[in-house]
C-alpha positions as CSV (number, residue, x, y, z in Angstrom):
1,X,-40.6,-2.9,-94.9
2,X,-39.7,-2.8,-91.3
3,X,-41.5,-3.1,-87.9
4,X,-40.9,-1.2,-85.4
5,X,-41.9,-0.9,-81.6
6,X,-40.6,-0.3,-78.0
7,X,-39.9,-3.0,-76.2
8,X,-42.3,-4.4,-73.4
9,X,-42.5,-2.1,-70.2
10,X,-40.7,0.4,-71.8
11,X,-43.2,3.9,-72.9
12,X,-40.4,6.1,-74.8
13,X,-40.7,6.4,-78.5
14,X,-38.9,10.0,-79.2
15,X,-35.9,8.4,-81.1
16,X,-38.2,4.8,-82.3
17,X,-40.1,7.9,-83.6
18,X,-37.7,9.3,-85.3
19,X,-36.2,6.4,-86.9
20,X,-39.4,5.6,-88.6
21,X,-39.6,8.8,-90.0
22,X,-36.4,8.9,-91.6
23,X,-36.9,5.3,-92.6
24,X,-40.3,6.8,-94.2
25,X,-38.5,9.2,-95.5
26,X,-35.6,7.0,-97.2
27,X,-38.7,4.8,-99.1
28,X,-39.3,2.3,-96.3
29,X,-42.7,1.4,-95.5
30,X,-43.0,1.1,-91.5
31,X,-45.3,-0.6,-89.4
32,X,-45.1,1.3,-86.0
33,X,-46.6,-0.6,-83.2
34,X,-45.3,2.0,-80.6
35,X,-44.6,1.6,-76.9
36,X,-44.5,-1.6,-74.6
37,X,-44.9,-4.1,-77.1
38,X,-44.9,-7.7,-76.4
39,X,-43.2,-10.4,-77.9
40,X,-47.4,-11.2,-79.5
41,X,-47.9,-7.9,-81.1
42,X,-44.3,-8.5,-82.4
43,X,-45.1,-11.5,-83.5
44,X,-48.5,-10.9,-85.1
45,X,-47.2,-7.9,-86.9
46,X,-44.4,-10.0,-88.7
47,X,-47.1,-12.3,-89.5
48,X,-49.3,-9.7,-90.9
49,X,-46.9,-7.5,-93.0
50,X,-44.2,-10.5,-93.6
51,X,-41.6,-7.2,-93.1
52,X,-38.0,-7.7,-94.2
53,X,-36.6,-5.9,-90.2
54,X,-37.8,-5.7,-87.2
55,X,-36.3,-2.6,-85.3
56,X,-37.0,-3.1,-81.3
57,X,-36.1,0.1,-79.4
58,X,-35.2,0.4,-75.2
59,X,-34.7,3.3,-73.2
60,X,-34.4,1.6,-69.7
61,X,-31.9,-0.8,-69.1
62,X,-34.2,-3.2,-67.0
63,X,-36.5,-2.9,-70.4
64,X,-33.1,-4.1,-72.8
65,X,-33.3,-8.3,-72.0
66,X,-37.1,-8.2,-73.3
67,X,-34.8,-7.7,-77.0
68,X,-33.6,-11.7,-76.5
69,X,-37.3,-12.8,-75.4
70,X,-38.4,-11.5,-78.7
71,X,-35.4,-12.6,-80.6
72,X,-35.7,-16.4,-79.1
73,X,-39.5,-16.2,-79.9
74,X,-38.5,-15.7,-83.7
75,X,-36.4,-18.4,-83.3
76,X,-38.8,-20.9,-81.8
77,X,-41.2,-19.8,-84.6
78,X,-38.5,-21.1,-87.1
79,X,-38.5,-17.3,-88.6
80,X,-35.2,-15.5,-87.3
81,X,-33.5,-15.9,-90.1
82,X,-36.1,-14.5,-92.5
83,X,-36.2,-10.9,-90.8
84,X,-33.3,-8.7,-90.3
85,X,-33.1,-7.3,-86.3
86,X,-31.8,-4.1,-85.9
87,X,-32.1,-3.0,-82.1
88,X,-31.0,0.8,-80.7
89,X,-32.2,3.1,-77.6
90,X,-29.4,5.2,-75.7
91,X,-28.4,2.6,-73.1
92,X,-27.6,-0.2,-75.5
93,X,-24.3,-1.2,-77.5
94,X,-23.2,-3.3,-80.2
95,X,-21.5,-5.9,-77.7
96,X,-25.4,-5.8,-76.1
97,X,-27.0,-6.4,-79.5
98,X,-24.8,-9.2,-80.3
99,X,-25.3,-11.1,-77.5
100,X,-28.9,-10.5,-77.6
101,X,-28.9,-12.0,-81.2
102,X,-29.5,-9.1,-83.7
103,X,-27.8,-8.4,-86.5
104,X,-27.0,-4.9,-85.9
105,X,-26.9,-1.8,-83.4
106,X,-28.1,1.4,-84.5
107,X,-27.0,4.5,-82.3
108,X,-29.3,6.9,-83.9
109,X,-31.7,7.2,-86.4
110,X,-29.2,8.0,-89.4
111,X,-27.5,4.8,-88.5
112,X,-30.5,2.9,-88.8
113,X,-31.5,4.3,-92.4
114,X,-28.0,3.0,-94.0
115,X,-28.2,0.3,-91.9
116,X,-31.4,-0.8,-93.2
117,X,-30.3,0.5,-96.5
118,X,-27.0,-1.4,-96.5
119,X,-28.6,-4.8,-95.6
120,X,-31.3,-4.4,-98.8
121,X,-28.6,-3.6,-101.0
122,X,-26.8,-6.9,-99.9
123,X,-30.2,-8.7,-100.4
124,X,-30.0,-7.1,-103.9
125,X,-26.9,-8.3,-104.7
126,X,-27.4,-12.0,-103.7
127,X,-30.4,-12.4,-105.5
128,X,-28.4,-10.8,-108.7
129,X,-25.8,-13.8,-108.4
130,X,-28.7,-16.4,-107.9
């Protein structure tokens, strides 16, 4: 389960959009929460629906630092490293995402399905050795 939302101050949601249909589409259920979402409605969504990512999405580079406010709030909550962060939006990079905290950068919405596919299959295989 992922959930997914444009980063506060920023209103695009074409590629967010598309990545939660293909995630839809690859047997993911996604929460969308849509454009300028605060680090609350992040918040109270991964409280609600206890998701296993949380995909944050930035088309404006003045919009890409709110990534680390949300990122530091999941780490103040004691919950960042119960939820997988996968961040993308045209302007950003992996360099970006890494220093922002996630744990990966998707360039498109393809990249985000194995992504989120190849992080569940890890899951999988831990708790198969446990």
């Amino acid at each position: 389960k992922m959930v997914i939302g444009t980063v506060k101050g920023d209103i695009h949601d074409i590629g967010k959009n598309l990545v939660a249909m293909m995630l839809e589409g690859a047997g993911f259920e996604v929460v969308n929460l849509g454009v300028n979402t605060g680090v609350e409605r992040f918040l109270a969504a991964i409280e609600e629906h206890q998701p296993d990512f949380l995909g944050m999405s930035a088309l404006l580079t003045t919009t890409m630092p709110y990534m680390k406010v949300v990122i530091e709030a999941l780490k103040t909550k004691g919950i960042r490293d119960d939820i997988v962060v996968l961040v993308g939006g045209a302007p950003l990079n992996e360099e970006f995402a890494m220093a922002v905290g996630a744990d990966a950068y998707c360039r498109d919405a393809a990249v985000a399905v194995e992504t989120a596919k190849a992080f569940m299959a890890r899951r999988a295989n831990r708790l198969a050795r446990a």
